[in-house]
Predicted model as a PDB file, atoms N, CA, C, CB and O in Angstrom, pLDDT in the B-factor column:
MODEL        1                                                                  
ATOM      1  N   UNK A   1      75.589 156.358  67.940  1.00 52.00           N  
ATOM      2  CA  UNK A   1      76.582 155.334  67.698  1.00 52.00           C  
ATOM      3  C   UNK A   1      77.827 155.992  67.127  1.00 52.00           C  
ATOM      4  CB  UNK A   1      76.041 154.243  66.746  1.00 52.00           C  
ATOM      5  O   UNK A   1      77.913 156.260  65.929  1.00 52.00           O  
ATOM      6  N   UNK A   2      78.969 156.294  68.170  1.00 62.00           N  
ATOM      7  CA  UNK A   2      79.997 157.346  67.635  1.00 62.00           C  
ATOM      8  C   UNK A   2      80.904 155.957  68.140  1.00 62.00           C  
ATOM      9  CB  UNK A   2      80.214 159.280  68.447  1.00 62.00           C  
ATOM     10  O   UNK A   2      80.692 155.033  68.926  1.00 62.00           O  
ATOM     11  N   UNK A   3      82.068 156.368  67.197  1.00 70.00           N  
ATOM     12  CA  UNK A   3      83.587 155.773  68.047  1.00 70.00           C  
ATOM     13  C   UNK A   3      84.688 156.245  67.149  1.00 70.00           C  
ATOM     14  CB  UNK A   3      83.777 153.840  68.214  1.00 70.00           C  
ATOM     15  O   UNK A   3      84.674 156.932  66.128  1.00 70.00           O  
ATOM     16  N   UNK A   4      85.893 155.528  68.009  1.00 78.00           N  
ATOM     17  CA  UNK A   4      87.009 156.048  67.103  1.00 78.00           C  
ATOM     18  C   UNK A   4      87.695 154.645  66.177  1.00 78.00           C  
ATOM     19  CB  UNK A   4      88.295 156.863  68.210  1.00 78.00           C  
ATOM     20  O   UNK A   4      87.145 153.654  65.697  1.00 78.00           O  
ATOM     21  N   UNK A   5      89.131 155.099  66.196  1.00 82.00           N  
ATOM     22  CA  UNK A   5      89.453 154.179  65.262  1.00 82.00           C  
ATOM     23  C   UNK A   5      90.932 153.986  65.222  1.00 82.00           C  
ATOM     24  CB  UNK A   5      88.920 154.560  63.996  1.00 82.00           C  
ATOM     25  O   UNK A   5      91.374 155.131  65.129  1.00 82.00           O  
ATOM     26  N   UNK A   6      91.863 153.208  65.241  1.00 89.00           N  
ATOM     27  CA  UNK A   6      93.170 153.143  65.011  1.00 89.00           C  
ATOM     28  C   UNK A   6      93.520 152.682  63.285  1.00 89.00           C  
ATOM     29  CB  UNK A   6      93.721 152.089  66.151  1.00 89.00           C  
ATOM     30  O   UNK A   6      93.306 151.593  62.751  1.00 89.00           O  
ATOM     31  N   UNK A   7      94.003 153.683  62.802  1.00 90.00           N  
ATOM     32  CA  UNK A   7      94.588 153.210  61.377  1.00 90.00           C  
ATOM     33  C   UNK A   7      96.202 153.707  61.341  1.00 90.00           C  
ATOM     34  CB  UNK A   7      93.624 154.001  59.973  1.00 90.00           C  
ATOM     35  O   UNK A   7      96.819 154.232  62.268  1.00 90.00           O  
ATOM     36  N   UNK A   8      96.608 153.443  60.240  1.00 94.00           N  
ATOM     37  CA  UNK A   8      97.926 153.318  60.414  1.00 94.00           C  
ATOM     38  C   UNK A   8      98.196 154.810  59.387  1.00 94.00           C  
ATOM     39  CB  UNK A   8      98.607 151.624  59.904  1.00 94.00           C  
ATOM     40  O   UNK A   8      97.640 155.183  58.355  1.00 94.00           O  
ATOM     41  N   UNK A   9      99.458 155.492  60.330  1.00 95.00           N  
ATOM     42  CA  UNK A   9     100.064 156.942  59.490  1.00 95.00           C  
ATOM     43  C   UNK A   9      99.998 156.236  58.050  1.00 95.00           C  
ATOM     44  CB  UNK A   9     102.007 157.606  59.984  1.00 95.00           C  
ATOM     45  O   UNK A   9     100.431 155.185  57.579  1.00 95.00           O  
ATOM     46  N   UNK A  10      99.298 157.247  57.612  1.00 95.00           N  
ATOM     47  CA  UNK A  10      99.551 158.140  55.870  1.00 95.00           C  
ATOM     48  C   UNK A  10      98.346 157.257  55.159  1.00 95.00           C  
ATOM     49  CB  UNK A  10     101.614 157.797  54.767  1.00 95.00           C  
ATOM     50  O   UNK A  10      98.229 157.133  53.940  1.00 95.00           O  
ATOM     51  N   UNK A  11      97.507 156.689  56.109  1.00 94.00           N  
ATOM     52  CA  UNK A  11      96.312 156.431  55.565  1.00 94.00           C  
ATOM     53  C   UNK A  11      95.653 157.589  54.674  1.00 94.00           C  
ATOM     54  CB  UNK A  11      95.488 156.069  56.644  1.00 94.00           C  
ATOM     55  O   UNK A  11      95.981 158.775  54.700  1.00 94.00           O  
ATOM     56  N   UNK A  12      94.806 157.093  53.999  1.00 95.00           N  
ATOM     57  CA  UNK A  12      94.366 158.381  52.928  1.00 95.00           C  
ATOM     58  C   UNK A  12      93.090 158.575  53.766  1.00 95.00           C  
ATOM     59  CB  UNK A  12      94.056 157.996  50.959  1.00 95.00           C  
ATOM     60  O   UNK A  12      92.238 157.699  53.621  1.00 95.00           O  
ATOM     61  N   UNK A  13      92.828 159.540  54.585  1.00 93.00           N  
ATOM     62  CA  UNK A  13      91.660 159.641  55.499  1.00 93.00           C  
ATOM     63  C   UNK A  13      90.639 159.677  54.375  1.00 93.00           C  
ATOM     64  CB  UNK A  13      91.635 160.989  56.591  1.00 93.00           C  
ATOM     65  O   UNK A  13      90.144 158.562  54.216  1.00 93.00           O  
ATOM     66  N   UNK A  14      90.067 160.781  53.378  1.00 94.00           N  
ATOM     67  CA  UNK A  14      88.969 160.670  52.340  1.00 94.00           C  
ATOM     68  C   UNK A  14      88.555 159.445  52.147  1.00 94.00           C  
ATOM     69  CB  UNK A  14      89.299 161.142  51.098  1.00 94.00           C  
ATOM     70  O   UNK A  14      87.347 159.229  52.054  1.00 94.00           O  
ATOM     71  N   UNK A  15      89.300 158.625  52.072  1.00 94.00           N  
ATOM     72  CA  UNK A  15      89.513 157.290  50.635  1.00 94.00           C  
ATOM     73  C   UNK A  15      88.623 156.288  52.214  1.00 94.00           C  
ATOM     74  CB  UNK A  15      92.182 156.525  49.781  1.00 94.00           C  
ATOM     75  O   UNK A  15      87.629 155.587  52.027  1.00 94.00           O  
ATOM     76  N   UNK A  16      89.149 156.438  53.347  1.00 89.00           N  
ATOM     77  CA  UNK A  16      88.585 155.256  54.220  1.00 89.00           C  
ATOM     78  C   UNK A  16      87.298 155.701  54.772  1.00 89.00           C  
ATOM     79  CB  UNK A  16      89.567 154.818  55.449  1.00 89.00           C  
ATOM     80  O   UNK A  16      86.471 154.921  55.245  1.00 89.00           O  
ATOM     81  N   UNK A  17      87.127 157.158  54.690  1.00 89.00           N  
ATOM     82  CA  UNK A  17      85.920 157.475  55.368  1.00 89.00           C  
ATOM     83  C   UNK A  17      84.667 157.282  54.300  1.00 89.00           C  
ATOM     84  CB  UNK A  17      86.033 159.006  55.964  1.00 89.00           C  
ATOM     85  O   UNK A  17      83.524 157.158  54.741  1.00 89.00           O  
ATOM     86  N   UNK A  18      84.919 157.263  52.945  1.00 91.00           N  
ATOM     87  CA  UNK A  18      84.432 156.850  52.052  1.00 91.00           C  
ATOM     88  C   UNK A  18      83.538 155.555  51.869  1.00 91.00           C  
ATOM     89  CB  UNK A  18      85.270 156.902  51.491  1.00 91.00           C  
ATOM     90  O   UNK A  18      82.407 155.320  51.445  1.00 91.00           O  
ATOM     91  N   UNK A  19      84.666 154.777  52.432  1.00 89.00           N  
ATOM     92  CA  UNK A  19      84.661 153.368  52.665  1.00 89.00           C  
ATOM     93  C   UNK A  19      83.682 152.911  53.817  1.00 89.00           C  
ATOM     94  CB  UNK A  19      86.072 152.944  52.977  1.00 89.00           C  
ATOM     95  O   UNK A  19      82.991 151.894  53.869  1.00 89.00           O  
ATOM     96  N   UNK A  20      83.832 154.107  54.873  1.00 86.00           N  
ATOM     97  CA  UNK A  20      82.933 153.778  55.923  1.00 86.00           C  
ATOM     98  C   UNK A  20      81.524 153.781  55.721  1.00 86.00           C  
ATOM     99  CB  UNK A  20      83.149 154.558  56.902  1.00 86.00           C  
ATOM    100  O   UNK A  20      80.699 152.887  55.906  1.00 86.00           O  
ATOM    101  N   UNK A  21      81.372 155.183  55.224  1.00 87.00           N  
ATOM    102  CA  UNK A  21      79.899 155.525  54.809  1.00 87.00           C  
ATOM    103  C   UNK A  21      79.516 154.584  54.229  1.00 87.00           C  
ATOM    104  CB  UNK A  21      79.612 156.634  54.002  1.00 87.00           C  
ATOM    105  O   UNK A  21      78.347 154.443  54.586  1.00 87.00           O  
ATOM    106  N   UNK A  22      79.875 153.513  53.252  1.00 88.00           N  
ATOM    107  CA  UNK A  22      79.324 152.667  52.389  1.00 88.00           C  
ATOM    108  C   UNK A  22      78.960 151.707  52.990  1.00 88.00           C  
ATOM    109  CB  UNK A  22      79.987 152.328  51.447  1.00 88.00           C  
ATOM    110  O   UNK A  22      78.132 150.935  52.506  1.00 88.00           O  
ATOM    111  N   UNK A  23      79.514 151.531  54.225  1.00 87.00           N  
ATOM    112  CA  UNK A  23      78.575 150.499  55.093  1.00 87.00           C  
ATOM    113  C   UNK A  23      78.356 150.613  56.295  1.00 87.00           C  
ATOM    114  CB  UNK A  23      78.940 149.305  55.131  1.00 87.00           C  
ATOM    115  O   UNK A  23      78.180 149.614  56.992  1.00 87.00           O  
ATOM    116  N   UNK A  24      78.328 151.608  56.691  1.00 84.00           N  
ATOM    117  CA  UNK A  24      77.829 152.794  58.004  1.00 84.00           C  
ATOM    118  C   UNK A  24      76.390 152.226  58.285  1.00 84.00           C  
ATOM    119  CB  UNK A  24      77.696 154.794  57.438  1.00 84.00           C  
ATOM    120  O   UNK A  24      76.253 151.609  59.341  1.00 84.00           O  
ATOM    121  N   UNK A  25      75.155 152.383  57.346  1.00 86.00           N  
ATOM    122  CA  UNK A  25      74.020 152.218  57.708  1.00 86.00           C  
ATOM    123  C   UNK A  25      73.414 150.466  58.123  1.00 86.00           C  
ATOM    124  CB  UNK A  25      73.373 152.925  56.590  1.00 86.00           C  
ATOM    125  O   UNK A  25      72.646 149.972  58.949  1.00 86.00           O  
ATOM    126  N   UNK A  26      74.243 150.000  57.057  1.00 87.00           N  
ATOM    127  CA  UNK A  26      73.878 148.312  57.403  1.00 87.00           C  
ATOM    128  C   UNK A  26      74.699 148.074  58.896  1.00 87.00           C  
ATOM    129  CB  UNK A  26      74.648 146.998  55.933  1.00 87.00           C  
ATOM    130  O   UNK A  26      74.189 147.467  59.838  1.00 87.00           O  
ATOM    131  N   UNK A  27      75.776 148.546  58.913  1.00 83.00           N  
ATOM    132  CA  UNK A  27      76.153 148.318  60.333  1.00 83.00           C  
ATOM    133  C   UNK A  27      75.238 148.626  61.507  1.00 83.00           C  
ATOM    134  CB  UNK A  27      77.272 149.037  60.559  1.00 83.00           C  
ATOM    135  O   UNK A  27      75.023 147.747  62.342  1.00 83.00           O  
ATOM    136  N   UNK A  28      74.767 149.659  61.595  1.00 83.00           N  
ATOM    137  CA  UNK A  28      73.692 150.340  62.053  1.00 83.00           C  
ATOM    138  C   UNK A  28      72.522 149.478  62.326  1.00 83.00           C  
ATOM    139  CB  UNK A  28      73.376 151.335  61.162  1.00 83.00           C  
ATOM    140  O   UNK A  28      72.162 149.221  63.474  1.00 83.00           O  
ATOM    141  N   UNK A  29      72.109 149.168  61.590  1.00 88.00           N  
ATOM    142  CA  UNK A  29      70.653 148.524  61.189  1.00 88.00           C  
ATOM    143  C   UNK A  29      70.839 147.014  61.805  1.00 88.00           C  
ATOM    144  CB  UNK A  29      70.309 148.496  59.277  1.00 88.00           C  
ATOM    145  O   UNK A  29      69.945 146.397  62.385  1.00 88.00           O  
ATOM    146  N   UNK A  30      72.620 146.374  61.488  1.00 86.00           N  
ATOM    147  CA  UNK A  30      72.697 145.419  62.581  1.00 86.00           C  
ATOM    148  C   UNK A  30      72.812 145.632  63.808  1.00 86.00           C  
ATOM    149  CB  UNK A  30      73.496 144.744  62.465  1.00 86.00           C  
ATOM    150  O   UNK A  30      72.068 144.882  64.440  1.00 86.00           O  
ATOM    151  N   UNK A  31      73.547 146.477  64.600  1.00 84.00           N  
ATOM    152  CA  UNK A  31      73.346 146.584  65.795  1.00 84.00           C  
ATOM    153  C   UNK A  31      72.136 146.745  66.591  1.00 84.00           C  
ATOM    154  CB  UNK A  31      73.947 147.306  65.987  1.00 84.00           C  
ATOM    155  O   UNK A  31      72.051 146.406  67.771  1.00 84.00           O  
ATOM    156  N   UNK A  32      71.127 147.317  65.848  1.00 87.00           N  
ATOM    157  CA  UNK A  32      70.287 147.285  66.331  1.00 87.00           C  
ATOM    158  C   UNK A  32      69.363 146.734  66.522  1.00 87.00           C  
ATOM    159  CB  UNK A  32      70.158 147.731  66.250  1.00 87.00           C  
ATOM    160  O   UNK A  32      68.701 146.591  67.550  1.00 87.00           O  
ATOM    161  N   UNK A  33      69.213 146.287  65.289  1.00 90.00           N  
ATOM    162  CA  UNK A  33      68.806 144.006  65.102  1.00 90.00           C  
ATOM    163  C   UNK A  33      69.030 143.742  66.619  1.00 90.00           C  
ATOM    164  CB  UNK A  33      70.497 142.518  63.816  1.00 90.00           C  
ATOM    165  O   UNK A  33      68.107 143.839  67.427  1.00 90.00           O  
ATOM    166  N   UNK A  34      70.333 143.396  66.975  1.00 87.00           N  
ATOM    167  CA  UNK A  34      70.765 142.852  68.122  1.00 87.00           C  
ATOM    168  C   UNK A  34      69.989 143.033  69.203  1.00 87.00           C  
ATOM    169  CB  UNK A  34      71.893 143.236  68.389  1.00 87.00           C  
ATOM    170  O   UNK A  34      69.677 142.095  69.937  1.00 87.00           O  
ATOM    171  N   UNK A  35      69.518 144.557  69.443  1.00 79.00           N  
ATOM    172  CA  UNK A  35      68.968 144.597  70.603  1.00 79.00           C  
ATOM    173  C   UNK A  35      67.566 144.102  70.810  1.00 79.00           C  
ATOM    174  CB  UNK A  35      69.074 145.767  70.959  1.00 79.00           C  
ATOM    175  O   UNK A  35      67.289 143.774  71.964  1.00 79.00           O  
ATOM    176  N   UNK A  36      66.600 143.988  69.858  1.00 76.00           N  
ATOM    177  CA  UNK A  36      65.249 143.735  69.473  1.00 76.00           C  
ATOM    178  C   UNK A  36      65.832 141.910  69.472  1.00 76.00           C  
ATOM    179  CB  UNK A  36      64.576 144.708  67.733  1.00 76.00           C  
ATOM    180  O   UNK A  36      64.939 141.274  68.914  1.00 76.00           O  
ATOM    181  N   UNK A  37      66.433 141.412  69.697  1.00 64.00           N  
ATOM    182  CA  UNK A  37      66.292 139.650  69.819  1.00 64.00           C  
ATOM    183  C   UNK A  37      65.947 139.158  71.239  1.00 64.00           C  
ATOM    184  CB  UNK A  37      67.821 138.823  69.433  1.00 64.00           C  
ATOM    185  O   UNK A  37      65.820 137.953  71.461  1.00 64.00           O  
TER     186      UNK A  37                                                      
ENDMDL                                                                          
END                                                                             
């Protein structure tokens, strides 16, 4: 489960990827919910 992303110049890349990880796995765990219905 890869993709990209559009954010806007002078984003603080650290600070959002941060942000991602913190809900990286529940995202995860829903998508895949999805397919098992």
């Amino acid at each position: 489960m890869a993709g990209g992303c559009v954010i806007a110049y002078g984003t603080d890349l650290e600070s959002f990827q941060r942000d991602l990880d913190s809900v990286r796995h529940d995202w995860m765990d829903q998508v895949a919910a999805m397919g098992r219905r």
